[in-house]
C-alpha positions as CSV (number, residue, x, y, z in Angstrom):
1,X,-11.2,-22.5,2.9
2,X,-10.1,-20.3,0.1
3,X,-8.1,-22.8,-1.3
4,X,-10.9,-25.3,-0.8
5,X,-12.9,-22.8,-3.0
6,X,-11.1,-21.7,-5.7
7,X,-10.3,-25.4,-6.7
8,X,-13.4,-26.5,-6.6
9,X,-14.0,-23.3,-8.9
10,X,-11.4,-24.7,-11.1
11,X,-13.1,-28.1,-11.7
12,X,-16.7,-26.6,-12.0
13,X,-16.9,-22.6,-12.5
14,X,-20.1,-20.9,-10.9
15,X,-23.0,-19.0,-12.2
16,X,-22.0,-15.7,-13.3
17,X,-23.0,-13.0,-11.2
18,X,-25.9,-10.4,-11.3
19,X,-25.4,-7.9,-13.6
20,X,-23.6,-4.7,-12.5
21,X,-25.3,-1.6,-10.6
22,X,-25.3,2.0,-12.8
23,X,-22.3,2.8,-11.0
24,X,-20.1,-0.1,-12.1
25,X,-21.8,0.7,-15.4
26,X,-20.5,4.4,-15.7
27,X,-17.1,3.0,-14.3
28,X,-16.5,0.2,-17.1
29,X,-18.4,2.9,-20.1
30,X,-15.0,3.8,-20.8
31,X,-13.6,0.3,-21.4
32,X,-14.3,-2.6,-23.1
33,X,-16.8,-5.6,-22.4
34,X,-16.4,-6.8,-18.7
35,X,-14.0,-9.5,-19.8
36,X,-11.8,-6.9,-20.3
37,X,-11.5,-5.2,-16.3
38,X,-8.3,-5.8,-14.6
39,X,-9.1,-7.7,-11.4
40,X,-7.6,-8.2,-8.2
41,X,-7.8,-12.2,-7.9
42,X,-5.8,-12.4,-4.0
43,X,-3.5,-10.5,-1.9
44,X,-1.0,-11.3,1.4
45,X,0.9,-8.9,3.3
46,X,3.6,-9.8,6.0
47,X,3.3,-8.2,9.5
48,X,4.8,-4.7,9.7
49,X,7.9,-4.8,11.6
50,X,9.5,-1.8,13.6
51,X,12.5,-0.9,11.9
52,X,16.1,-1.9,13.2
53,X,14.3,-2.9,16.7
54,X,11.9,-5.5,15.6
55,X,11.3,-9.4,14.4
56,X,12.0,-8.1,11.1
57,X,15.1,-6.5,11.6
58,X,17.3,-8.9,10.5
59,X,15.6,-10.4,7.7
60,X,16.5,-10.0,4.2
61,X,13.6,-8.1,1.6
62,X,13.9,-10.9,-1.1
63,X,13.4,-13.2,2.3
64,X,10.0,-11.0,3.2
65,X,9.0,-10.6,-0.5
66,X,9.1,-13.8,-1.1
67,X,6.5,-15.3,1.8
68,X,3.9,-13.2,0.3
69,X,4.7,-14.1,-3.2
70,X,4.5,-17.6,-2.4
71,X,1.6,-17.4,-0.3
72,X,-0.9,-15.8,-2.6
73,X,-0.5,-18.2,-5.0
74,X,-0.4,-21.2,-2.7
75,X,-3.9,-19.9,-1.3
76,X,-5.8,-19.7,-4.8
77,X,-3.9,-23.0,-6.0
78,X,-2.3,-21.0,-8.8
79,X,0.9,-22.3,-10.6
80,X,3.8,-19.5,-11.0
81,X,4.3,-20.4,-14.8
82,X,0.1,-19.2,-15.2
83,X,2.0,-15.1,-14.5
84,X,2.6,-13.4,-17.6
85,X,5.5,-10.8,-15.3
86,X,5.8,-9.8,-11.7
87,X,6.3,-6.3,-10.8
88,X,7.9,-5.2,-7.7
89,X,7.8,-1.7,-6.1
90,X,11.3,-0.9,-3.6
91,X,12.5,2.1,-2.9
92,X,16.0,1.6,-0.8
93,X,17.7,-1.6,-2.8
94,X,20.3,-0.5,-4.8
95,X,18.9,-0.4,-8.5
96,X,14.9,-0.5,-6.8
97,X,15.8,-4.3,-5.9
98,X,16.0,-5.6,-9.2
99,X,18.5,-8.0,-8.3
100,X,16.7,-9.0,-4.9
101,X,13.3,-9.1,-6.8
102,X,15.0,-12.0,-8.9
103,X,16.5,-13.3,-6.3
104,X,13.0,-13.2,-4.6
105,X,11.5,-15.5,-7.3
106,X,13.6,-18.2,-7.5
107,X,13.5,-18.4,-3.8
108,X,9.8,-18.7,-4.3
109,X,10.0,-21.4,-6.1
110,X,9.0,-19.7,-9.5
111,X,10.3,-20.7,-12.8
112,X,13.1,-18.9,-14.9
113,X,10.4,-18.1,-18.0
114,X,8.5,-15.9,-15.8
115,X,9.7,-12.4,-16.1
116,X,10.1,-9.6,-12.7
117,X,10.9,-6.1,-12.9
118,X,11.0,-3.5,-10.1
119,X,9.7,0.5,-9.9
120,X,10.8,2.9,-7.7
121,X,8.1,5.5,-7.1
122,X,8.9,6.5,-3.4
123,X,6.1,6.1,-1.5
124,X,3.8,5.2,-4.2
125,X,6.1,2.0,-5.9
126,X,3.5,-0.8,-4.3
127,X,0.7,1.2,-5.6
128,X,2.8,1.6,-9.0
129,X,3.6,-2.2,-9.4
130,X,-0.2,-2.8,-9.3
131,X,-0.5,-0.3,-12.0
132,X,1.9,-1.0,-14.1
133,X,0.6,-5.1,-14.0
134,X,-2.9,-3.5,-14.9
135,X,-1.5,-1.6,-18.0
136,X,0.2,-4.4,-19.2
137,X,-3.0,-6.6,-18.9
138,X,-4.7,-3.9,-20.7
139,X,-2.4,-3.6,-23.7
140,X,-2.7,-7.3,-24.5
141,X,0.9,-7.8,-23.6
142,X,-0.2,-10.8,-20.5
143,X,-3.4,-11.7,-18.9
144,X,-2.1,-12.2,-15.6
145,X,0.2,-10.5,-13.2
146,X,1.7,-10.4,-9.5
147,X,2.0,-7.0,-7.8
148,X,4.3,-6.8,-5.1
149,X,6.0,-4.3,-3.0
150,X,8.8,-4.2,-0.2
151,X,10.7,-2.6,2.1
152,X,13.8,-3.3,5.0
153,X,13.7,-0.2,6.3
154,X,16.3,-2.1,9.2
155,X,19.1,-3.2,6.2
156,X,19.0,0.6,3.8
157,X,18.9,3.7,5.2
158,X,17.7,6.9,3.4
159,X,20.4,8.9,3.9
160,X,21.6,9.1,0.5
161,X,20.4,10.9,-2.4
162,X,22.6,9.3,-4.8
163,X,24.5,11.8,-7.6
164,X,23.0,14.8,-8.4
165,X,23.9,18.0,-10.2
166,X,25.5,21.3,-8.1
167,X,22.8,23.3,-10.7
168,X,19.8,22.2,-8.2
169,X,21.2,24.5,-6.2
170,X,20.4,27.1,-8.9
171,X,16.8,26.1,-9.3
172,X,13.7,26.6,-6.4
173,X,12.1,23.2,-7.4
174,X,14.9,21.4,-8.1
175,X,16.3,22.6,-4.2
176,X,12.9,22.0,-3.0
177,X,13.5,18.1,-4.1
178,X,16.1,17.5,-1.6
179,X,13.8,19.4,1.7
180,X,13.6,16.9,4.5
181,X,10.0,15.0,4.4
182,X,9.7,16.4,8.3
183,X,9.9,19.5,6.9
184,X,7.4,19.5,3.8
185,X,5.1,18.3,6.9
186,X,5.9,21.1,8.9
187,X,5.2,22.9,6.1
188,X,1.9,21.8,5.3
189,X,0.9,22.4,9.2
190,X,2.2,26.0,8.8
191,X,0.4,26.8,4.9
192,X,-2.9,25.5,5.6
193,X,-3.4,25.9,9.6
194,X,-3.1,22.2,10.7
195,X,-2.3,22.4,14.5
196,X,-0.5,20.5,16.9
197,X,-3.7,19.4,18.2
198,X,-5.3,18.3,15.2
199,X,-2.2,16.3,14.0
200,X,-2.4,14.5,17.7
201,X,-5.8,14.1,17.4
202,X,-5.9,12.5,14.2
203,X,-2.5,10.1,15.1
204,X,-5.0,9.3,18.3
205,X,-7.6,7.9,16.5
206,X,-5.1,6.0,13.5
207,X,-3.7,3.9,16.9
208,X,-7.2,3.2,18.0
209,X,-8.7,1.8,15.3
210,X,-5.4,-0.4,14.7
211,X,-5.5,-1.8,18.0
212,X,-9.7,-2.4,17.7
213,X,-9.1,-3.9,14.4
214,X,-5.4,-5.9,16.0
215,X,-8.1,-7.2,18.8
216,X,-10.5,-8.8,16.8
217,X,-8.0,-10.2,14.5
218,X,-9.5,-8.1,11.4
219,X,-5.7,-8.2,10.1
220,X,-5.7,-12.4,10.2
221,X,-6.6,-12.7,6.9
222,X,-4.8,-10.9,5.4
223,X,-1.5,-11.5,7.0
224,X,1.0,-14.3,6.4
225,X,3.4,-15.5,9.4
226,X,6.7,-15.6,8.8
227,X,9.1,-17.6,10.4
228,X,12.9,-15.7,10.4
229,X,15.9,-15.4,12.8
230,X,16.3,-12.3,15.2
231,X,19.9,-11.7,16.2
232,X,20.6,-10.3,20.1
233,X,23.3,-7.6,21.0
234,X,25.6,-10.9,21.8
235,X,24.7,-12.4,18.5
236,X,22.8,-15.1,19.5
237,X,20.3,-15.9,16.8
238,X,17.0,-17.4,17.4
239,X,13.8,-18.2,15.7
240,X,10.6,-16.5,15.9
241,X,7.5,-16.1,13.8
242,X,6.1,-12.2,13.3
243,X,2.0,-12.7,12.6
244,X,1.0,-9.4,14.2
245,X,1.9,-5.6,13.5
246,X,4.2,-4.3,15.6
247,X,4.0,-0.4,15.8
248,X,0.1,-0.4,17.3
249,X,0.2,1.0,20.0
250,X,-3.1,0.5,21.9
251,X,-1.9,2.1,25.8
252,X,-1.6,5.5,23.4
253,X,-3.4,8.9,24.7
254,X,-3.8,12.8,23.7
255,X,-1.5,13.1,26.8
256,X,0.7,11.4,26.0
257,X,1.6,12.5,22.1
258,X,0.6,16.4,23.4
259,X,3.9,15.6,25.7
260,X,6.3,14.6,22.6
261,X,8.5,17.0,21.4
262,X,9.0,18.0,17.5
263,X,11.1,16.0,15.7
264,X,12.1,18.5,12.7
265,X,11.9,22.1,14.0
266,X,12.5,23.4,17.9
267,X,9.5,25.1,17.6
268,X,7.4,22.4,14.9
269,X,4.4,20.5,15.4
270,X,5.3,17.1,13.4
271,X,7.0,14.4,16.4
272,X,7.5,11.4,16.1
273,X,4.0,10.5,17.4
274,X,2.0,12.0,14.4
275,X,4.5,11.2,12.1
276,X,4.1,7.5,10.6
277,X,6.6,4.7,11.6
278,X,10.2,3.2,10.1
279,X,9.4,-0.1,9.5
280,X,10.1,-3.3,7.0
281,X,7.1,-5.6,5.4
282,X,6.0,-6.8,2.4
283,X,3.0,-7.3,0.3
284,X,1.9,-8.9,-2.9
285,X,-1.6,-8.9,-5.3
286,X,-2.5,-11.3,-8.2
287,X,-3.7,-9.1,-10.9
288,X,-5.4,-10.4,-14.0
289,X,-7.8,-9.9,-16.6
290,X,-11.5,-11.1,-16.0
291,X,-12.3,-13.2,-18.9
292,X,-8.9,-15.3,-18.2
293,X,-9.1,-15.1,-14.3
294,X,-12.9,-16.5,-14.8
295,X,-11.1,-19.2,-17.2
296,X,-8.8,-20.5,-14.5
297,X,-12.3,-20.6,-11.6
298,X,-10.4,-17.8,-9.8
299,X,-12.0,-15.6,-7.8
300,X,-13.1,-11.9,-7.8
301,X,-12.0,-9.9,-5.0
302,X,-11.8,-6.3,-6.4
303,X,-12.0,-4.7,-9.6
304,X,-9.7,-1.5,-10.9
305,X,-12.0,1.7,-11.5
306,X,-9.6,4.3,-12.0
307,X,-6.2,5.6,-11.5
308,X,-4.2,8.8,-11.3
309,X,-0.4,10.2,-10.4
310,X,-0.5,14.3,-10.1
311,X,2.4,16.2,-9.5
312,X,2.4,18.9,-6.7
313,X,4.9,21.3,-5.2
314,X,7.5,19.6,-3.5
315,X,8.5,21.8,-0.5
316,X,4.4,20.2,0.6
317,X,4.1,16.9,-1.1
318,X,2.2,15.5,1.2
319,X,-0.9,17.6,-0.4
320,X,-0.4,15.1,-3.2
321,X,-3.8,13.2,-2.1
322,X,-6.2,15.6,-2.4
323,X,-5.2,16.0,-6.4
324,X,-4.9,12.5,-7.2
325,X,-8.1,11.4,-5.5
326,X,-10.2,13.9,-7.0
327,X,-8.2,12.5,-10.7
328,X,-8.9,9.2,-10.2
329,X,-12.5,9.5,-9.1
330,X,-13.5,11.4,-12.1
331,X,-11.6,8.6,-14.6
332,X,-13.8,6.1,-12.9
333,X,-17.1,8.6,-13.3
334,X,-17.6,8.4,-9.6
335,X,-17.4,11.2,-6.7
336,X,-16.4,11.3,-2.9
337,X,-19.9,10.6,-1.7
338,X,-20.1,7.2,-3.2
339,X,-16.8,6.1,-2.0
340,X,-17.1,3.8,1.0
341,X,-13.4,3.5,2.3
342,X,-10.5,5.9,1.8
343,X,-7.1,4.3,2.5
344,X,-4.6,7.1,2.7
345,X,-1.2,6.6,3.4
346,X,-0.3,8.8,6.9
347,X,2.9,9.7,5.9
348,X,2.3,12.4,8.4
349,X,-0.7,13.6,10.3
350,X,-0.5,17.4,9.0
351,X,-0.8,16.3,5.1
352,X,-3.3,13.5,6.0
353,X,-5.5,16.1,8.0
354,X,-4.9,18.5,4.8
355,X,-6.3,16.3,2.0
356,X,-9.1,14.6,4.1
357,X,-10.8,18.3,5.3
358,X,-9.8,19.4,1.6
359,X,-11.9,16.8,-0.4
360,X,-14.7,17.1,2.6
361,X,-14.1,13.3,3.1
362,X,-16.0,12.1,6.5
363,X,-13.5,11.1,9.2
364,X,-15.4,7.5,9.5
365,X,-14.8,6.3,5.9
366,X,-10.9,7.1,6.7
367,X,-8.4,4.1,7.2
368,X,-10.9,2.8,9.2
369,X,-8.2,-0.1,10.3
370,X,-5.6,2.5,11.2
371,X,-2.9,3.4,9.3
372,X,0.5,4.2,8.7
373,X,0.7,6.5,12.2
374,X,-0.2,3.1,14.0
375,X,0.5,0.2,11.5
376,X,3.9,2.1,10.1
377,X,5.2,2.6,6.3
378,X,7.5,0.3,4.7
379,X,8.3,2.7,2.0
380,X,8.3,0.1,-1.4
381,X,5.9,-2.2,0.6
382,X,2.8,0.4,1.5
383,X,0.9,0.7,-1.9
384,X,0.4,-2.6,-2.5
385,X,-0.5,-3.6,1.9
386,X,-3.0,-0.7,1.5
387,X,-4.8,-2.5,-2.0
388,X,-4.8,-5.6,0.3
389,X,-6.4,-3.7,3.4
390,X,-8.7,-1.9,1.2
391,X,-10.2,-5.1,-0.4
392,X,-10.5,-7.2,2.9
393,X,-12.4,-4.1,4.5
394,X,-14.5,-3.7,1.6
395,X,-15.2,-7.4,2.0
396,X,-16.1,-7.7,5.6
397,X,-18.7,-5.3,4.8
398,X,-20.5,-8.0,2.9
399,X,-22.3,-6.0,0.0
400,X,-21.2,-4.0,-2.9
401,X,-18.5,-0.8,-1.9
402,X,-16.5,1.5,-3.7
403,X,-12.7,2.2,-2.0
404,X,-9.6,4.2,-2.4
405,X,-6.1,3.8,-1.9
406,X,-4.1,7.1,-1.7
407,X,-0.4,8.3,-0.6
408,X,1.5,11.6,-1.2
409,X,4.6,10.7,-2.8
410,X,8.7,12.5,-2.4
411,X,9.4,15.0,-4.5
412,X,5.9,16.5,-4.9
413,X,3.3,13.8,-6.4
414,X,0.5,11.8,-5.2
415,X,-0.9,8.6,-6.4
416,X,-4.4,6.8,-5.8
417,X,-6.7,4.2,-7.5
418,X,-10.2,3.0,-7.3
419,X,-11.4,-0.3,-6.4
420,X,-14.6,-2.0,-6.7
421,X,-15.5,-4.6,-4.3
422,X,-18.1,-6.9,-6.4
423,X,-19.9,-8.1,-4.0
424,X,-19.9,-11.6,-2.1
């Protein structure tokens, strides 16, 4: 039907729409006329695979990357050579996948005049491939953009840090870079009084509302199936296709977590329960400015408010959140009251727990799908699958809504943007 749509918008464009409310008035003040906002057109997500145990395991990233890439385009009838660069966040390729990411788009069918580069920004680099397409629209350099991010958490481990100096040994924050994420969560539990109980609690109710939203198909539209080879113990290959996530875990219970033991620390309250998922997926967003998205009859699906990266300490970088959020609200002249949908990354319960009773944000506007806990956390893949999850929940809703993705970031940073969702 989408399809359907935006061709027919191609051969006669609609009416424009009503004019905007005050609030999407104090968000676009700062910028120029409305032709001018950077837009989020589409966006397709793979289903999130366990790591090393699931139907992803054996698949390649430029394989996963390239299923969404293809399919966003494919469902707004868009030709590759309209995309002024691709952008691609990864965090465990060698060289942030630049060499996958090409190889990626030519497996995609795209042509060799289209440029691709990839970002590395941990946990953010989805997130940060959307950005960096937006501030490339915005300087005029191309009009339109695809946003992508991916992860095999199954093919690269994270076990190496690469080559770094014997002087970080020498300096606190430096040392601090290199502290085991487990451990910057137990040490967010431990500096602002997050217990065992509320970590389970709030893991609890991330696997719930994944398995509501998995049972009424709320993910469907969002995700693309993709057909790949698993390989057995004996090496026997054979095909399946992966179309639902598969870390929800809907038989899950306060018992049950409460019996898990910690995963970092004897005497710790992160386990692998409250802790988010190793997994492998991909995602992709087509990015544009108005005035040329409106040219091509394209849709509308969301519209970029704000922004912000903050750096924190990073012995408890999982506070990142509740700095960025507050950043990127007040570049897009809006507060926490008026935001309809928070999509935080759960890199671990403690931190998520932190930043959502430090902003005062109510527990109903919170990943409201589940999240990481429940869906898991392809590293590269997350920003840009949370954008995606953001904008379909916003538009379920059926009226006009403000959202916000989030994620703490490695090393002591956090990352979020602000999305409007127009209206149908």
């Amino acid at each position: 039907m989408l399809r359907l749509k935006v061709i027919s918008g191609h051969l006669s464009p609609g009416s424009p729409r009503a004019g905007p409310d005050l609030r999407a008035a104090r968000c676009a003040a700062a910028a120029g006329g409305p032709g001018d906002d950077v837009v989020v057109v589409h966006g397709r997500r793979t289903a999130i695979g366990r790591a090393k145990r699931g139907g992803f395991k054996d698949t390649t990233p430029d394989e996963l990357l390239s299923a969404v890439m293809t399919a966003v385009l494919a469902d707004v009838a868009l030709s590759p050579d309209k995309l002024g660069d691709v952008c691609v966040g990864n965090v465990l390729q060698p060289g942030a996948g630049a060499l996958m990411a090409r190889v990626a788009h030519f497996l995609s069918g795209f042509p060799e005049t289209v440029p691709v580069f990839t970002v590395n920004r941990q946990c953010s680099s989805g997130l940060q491939a959307v950005l960096n397409i937006a501030g490339a629209i915005r300087s005029r350099t191309i009009d339109l953009g695809l946003a992508c991010g991916v992860e095999s958490m199954s093919l690269q481990a994270m076990s190496n840090p690469g080559d770094l100096s014997p002087r970080l040994t020498e300096n606190l924050k430096a040392r601090d870079c290199i502290i085991p994420m487990g451990i910057t969560s137990e040490n967010v539990a431990e500096r602002f009084g997050v217990s065992r109980q509320q970590q389970d609690a709030f893991a609890l109710s991330s696997q719930q509302k994944a398995a509501r939203a998995q049972s009424l198909g709320l993910f469907e539209r969002e995700i693309t199936p993709v057909s790949t080879k698993v390989v057995d113990g004996d090496g026997r290959e054979r095909r399946v296709t992966i179309s639902r996530d598969e870390g929800v875990r809907a038989e899950t219970t306060l018992e049950g977590l409460s019996k898990l033991r910690p995963a970092f620390k004897p005497d710790g309250t992160t386990t692998a329960g409250n802790s988010s998922q190793v997994s492998d997926g991909a995602a992709a967003v087509l990015v544009g400015r108005r005035s040329a998205v409106e040219a091509l009859g394209l849709p509308v699906l969301g519209v970029l408010r704000g922004s912000a990266v903050v750096g924190v300490p990073p012995d408890v970088m999982g506070i990142g959140p509740a700095f960025a959020i507050p950043a990127a609200l007040k570049q897009a002249g809006l507060t926490v009251d008026e935001i309809d949908v928070f999509e935080i990354n759960e890199a671990f319960a403690s931190q998520a727990v932190y930043c959502v009773e430090k902003l005062g944000i109510p527990m109903e506007k919170v990943n409201p799908c589940g999240g990481a806990i429940a869906l898991g956390h392809p590293l590269g893949c997350t920003g840009a699958r949370q954008v995606v999850t953001l904008l379909n929940e916003l538009r379920r809703r059926g009226r006009r809504g403000y959202g916000v993705v989030s994620m703490c970031i490695g090393t002591g940073m956090g990352a979020a943007a602000v999305f409007e969702y127009p209206g149908p």
